[in-house]
N, C-alpha and C positions, 0 to 999 in steps of 0.2 A: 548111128554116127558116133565118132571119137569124143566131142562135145559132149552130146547127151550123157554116155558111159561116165565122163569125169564127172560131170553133173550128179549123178547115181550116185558115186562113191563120194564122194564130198559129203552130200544129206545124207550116206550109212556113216561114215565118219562121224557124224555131232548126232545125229540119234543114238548111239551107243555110246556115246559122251567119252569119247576115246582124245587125249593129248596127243601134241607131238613132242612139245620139247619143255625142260625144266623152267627154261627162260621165257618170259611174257613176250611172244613173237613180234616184234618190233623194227618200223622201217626205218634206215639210216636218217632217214628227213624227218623224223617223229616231229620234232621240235622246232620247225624250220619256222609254223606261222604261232601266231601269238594263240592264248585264249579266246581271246574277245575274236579274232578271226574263224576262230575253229566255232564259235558259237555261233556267227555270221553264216555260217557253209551251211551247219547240220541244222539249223532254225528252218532254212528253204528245204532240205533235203527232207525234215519231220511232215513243213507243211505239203510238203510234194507228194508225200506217201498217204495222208490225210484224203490230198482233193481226190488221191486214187483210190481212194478207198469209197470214196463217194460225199463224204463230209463236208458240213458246211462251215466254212472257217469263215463265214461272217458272224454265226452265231455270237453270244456272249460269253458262253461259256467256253465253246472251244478256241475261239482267236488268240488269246494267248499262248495256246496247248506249246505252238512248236519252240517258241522263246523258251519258256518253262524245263522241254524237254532237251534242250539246245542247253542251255545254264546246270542243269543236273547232270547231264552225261561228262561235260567239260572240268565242271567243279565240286559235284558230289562225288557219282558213283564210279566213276571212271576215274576219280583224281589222283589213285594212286601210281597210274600211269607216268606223273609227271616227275621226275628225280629231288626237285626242289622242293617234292613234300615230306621228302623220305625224311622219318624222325629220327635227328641226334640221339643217338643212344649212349649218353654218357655212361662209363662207368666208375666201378669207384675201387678201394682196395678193401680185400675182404679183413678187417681188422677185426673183428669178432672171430676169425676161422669158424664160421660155421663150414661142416666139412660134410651135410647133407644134403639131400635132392631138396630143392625148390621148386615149388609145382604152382603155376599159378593155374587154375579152371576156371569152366564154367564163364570163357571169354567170346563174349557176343560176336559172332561173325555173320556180315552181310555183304556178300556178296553175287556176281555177275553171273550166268553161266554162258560161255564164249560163243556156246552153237545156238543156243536160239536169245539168246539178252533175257532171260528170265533169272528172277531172284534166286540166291542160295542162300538159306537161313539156317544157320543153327550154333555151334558153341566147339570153341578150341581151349583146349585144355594142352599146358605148356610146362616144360620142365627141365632145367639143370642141373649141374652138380660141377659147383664153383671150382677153376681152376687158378683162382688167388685173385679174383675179380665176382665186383657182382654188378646187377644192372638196377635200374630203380623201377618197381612195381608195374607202374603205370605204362609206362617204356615197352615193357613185352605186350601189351596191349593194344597202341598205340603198332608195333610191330606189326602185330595181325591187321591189324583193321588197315593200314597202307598197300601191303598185298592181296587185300581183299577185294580193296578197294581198284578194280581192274575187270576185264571180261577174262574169268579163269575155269580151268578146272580144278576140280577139290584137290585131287593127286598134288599137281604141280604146287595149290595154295600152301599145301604141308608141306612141301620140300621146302621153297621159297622159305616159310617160316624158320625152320630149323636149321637153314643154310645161313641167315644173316644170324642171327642170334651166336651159332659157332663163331662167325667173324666179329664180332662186337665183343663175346665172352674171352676168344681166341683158345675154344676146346670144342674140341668132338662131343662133348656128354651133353650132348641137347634131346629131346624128344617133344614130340607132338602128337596129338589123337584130334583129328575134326570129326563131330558126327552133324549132317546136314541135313535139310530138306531143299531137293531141287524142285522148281518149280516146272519145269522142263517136265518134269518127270509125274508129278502130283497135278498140275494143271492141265498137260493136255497128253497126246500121243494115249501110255496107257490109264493118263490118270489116276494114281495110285497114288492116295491120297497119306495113309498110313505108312510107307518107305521110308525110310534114311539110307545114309550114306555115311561108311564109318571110313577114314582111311589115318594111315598112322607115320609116321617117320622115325626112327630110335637113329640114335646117333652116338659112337663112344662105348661108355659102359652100359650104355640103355640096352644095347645088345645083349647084353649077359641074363640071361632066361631069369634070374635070379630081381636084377634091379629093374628089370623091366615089367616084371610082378611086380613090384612095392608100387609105381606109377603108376598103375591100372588100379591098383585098389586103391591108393590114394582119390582119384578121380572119380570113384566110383560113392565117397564119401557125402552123406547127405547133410550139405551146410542152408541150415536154418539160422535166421536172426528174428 
């Protein structure tokens, strides 16, 4: 049957952890019900998949499971979902002209993976070259962890990164490298525990074979305190 066949390709789809678009796939109604509603739906929906599973949700331990995971998915890990979280990224004028790459690393990413909801952990490492503006530190970090913060794939999370940062800097010369562990990947299917996942974005002069050497080594620097 027709069903079944889209069924098939759907699940080859997200086992080969393939995207479809740059943008976090979003319904016109995204924001139609509040928080605390969306917490209301998915709380029955966790407990629902629970009783099916065969679980005793009078226990002590599990009764609050669905609340718990209803309150996380809404306000932790999903929260970047929401537009009102997206961080102000002030800028400021580069009065110093420093007129070299700016690299922040070694920037903690946790994130969703979209096809099965298992964790993506591992570190983005980020970088400009100021076009008469700079941004503050913490800002590019705060950056990542908003679009992390969603059901993504890596590909799409390095675009996304390097595409606001262009609009907040107002230049092409952004670049980004994530290397992860999907959990998708290390937990189950073929379980490969030891994998990552590198993917990169250059952007501007990041292109030029030359600058985009210096950012790879840069990154590649072992900072000890």
């Amino acid at each position: 049957m027709k069903f079944d066949k889209d069924f098939e390709d759907f699940d080859a789809l997200g086992n080969e952890h393939i995207g479809t678009s740059q943008d976090t796939p979003m319904r016109s109604d995204a924001f139609k019900l509040t928080n605390d509603e969306k917490i209301d739906i998915i709380k029955d929906d966790v407990r629902h998949i629970m009783e099916t599973l065969g679980l005793d949700l009078s226990d002590d331990s599990l009764k609050g499971t669905p609340n718990r995971v209803a309150k996380m998915f809404v306000k932790e890990i999903f929260g970047g979902l929401d537009p009102d979280k997206k961080p102000n990224a002030s800028t400021f004028e580069n009065k110093y002209k420093y007129g070299e790459m700016l690299v922040e690393k070694n920037i903690t990413v946790y994130s969703t993976c979209e096809h099965h909801l298992l964790p993506i952990v591992g570190r983005a490492h980020v970088a400009y070259i100021s076009n008469g503006t700079v941004v503050g530190l913490s800002k590019m970090n705060r950056i990542v962890d908003y679009f992390a913060k969603r059901p993504q794939v890596q590909e799409r999370l390095t675009i996304q990164i390097v595409k606001e940062l262009q609009e907040v800097l107002d230049t092409k010369d952004v670049a980004c490298v994530i290397d992860a562990k999907h959990l998708c990947v290390n937990s189950r299917g073929i379980r490969d525990i030891e994998s990552s996942t590198v993917t990169s974005e250059f952007g501007g002069k990041f292109k030029d074979r030359a600058t985009r050497r210096e950012f790879l080594d840069y990154i590649k620097l072992d900072t000890q305190f």
